[in-house]
Structures are given as C-alpha cells and as structure tokens.
C-alpha positions as CSV (number, residue, x, y, z in Angstrom):
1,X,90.3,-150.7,37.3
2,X,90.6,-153.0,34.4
3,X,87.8,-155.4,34.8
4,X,88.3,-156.8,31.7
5,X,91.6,-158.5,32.2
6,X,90.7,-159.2,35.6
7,X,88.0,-161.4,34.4
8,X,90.0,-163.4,31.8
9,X,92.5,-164.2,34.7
10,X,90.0,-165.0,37.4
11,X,91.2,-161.7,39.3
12,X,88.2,-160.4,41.7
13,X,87.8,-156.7,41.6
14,X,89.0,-156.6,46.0
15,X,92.5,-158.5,44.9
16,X,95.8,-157.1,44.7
17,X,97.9,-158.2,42.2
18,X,101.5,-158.8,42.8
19,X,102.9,-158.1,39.0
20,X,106.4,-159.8,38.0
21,X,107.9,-159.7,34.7
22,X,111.0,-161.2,33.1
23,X,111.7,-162.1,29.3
24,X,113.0,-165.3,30.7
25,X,112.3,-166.7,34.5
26,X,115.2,-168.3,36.0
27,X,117.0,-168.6,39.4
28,X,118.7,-165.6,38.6
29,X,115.8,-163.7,37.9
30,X,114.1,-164.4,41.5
31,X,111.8,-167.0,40.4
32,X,112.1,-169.4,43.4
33,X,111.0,-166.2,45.3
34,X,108.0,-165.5,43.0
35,X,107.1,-169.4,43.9
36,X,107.7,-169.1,48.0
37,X,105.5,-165.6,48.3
38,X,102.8,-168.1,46.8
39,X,102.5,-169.7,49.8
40,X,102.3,-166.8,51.8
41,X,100.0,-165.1,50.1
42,X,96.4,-163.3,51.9
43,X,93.6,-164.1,50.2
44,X,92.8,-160.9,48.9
45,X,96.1,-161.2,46.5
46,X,97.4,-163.1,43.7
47,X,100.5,-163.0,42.0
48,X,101.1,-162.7,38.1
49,X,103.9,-163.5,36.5
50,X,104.7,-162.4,32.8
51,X,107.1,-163.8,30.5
52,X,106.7,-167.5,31.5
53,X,108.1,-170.4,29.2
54,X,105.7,-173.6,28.7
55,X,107.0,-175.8,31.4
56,X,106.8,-172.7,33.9
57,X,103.0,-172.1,32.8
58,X,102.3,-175.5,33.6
59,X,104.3,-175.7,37.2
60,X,102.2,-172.6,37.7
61,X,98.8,-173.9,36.5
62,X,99.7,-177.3,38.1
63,X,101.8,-176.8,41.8
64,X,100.3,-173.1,43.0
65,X,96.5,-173.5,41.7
66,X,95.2,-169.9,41.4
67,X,97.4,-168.3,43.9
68,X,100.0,-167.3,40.8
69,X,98.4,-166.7,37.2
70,X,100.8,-167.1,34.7
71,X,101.4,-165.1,31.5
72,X,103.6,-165.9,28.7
73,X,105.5,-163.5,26.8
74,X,103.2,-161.2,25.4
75,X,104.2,-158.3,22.5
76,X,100.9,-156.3,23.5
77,X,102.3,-152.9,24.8
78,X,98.4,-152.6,26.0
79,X,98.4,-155.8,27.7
80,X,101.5,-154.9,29.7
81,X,100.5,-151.2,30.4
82,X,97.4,-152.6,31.7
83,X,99.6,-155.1,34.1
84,X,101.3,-152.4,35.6
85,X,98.3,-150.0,36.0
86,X,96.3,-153.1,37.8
87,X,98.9,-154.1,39.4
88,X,99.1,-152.6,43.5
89,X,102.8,-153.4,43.8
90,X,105.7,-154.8,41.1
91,X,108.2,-156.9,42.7
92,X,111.9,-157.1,40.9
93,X,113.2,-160.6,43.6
94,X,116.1,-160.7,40.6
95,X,119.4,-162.1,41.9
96,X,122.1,-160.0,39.2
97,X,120.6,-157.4,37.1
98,X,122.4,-154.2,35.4
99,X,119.6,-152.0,35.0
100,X,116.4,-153.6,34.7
101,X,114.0,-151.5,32.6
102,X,110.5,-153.4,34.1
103,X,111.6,-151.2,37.5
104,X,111.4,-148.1,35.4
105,X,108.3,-149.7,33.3
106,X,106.2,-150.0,36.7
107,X,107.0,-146.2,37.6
108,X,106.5,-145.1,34.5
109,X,102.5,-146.8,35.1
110,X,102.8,-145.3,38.6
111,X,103.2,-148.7,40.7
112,X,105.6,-149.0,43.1
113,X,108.4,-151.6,43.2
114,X,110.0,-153.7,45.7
115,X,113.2,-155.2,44.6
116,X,116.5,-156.9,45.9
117,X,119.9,-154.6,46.5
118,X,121.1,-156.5,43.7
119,X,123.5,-154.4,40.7
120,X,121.3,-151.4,39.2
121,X,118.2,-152.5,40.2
122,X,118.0,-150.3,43.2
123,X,119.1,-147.1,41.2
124,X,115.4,-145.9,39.4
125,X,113.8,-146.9,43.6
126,X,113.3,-143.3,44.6
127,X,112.3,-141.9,48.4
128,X,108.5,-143.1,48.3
129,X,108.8,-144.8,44.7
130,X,108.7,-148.3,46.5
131,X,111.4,-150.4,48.8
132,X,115.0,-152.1,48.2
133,X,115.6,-155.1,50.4
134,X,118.6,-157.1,51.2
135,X,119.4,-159.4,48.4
136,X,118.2,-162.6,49.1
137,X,116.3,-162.2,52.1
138,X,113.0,-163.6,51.6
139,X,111.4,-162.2,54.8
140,X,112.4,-158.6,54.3
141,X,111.0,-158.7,50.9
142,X,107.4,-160.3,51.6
143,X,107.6,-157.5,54.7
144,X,108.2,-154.7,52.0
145,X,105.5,-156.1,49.9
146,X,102.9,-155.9,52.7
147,X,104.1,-152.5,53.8
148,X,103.8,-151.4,50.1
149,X,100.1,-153.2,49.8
150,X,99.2,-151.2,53.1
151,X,100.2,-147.9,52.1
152,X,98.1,-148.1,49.3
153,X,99.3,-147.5,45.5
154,X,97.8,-144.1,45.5
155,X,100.2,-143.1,47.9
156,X,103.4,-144.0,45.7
157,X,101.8,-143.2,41.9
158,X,102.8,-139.1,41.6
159,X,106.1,-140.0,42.7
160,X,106.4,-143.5,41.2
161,X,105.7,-141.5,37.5
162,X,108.3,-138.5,38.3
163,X,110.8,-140.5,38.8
164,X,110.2,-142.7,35.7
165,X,110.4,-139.4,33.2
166,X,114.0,-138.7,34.8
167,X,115.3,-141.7,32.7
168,X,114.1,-139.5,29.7
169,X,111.6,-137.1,30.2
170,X,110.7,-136.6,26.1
171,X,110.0,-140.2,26.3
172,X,106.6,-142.2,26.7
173,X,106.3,-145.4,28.3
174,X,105.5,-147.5,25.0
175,X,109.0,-146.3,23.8
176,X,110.8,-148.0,26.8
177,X,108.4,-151.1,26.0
178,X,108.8,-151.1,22.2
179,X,112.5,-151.2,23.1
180,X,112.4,-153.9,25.2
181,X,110.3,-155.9,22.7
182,X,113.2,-154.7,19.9
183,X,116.0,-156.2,22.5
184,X,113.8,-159.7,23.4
C-alpha cells in the first residue's frame, strides 16, 4: 500500500478508494455520477477524481468535504500508476466514449473497473476483470461498485492485468500513459 500518497490526501490505510480519471470532467464524462456516489458513500471509502479543472477542485474541496479528493491533471506517470495500484475499484460512469484507454490503464495496474454500457467502453471489461452496467443507471452502478469492493481487488488483479496485455502485449503500462499524455 502506498502510504505515502495516502497521507498527502488524508486517505486512512482501512479506506477504499474509488479512482476516476478524465482529461476533462464534464456531463458527458459521468461527473454528476462521481458527485451523487459521494453521498452514498461508507465511511471506510473515498472517492478521487483525477483530471479536475479549478472550479471543479473547488466544488470538490467546498460541496463534498473529504468524501471526494480531488486531483488535477497530473503528467506524473508515477503518480497515476500509484492511483490505480491504490485504488480497490476504477469506475468509468462516462455517458459516450469510443475506447477509453483509463479502462485499459486500471487493468493494466490490476484494478477492476466498473463502467456504463456506453460505446467501447465495455469492450477491454473481461469475465472477472470488473462489471458493465446499464448506461445511466445510477443504482446498478453504486451496486456493482459494492459488489466489486466486496469481492476484494485481489480477486480481480491476475485477470484484470491479462486482459490489459491483449491490447498489446510488447507494451508496458507507461507507454499507454505516455500516449495519453502525448494526445492531452
């Protein structure tokens, strides 16, 4: 566990974290999803978002005190890595997508994802690599998140990392990031 980031964040050690990550938050993207699971969320968990703009920090910082920790863009390949590896389940609420790498980012770190049946984001969810949901429906996705938490991210990580070196198996995860840093 990375204590270290933890700590900067105000993450206890017993939390899940509830990673999402978009180069820019909008409707589209699922972030009025991000900002209902807030209220719902157990104690034990926390939700961070990466790739906030200023106004969204703030909304975060100000409306959902501690329950989401916001993250603005960050170019650190570590930083991310780290996000994923902490992270006990990544959740994709995106509302149109074509193929969105951070699915394939998460498996690739061996975390599970939950995401909408929305365009290609379903396509890298293999058997045990995490759950699709009906798009849109809010229920079925905090469901699959606590189904996913429950399990355990143990459970999913073998899996979760096969299925991430299909997309291109002489690859290594900071490529796919470096790429999506190049395409920003």
């Amino acid at each position: 566990s990375n204590i270290v980031l933890r700590n900067m964040h105000g993450i206890k050690e017993n939390e899940h974290i509830i990673l999402a990550v978009a180069n820019a938050w909008t409707a589209n993207k699922g972030l009025n999803f991000v900002y209902r699971l807030s209220n719902d969320l157990r104690t034990n968990e926390k939700i961070v978002i990466v790739g906030v703009n200023d106004r969204q920090y703030k909304n975060c910082k100000n409306k959902y005190g501690g329950r989401i920790i916001p993250i603005k863009r960050t170019s650190s390949i570590e930083e991310m890595v780290s996000w994923y590896q902490e992270a006990g389940v990544y959740i994709n609420p995106t509302l149109e997508d074509t193929f969105p790498t951070t699915n394939i980012e998460a498996l690739a770190c061996g975390t599970p994802v939950v995401t909408f049946e929305t365009g290609g984001s379903t396509e890298a969810i293999g058997e045990g690599c995490g759950m699709i949901v009906p798009k849109g429906n809010y229920e079925q996705l905090e469901l699959a998140i606590r189904d996913v938490l429950k399990c355990g991210k143990k459970n999913f990580s073998n899996l979760c990392r096969y299925k991430a070196l299909e997309y291109d198996k002489e690859k290594k995860f900071a490529e796919y990031v470096r790429v999506m840093e190049e395409n920003r």
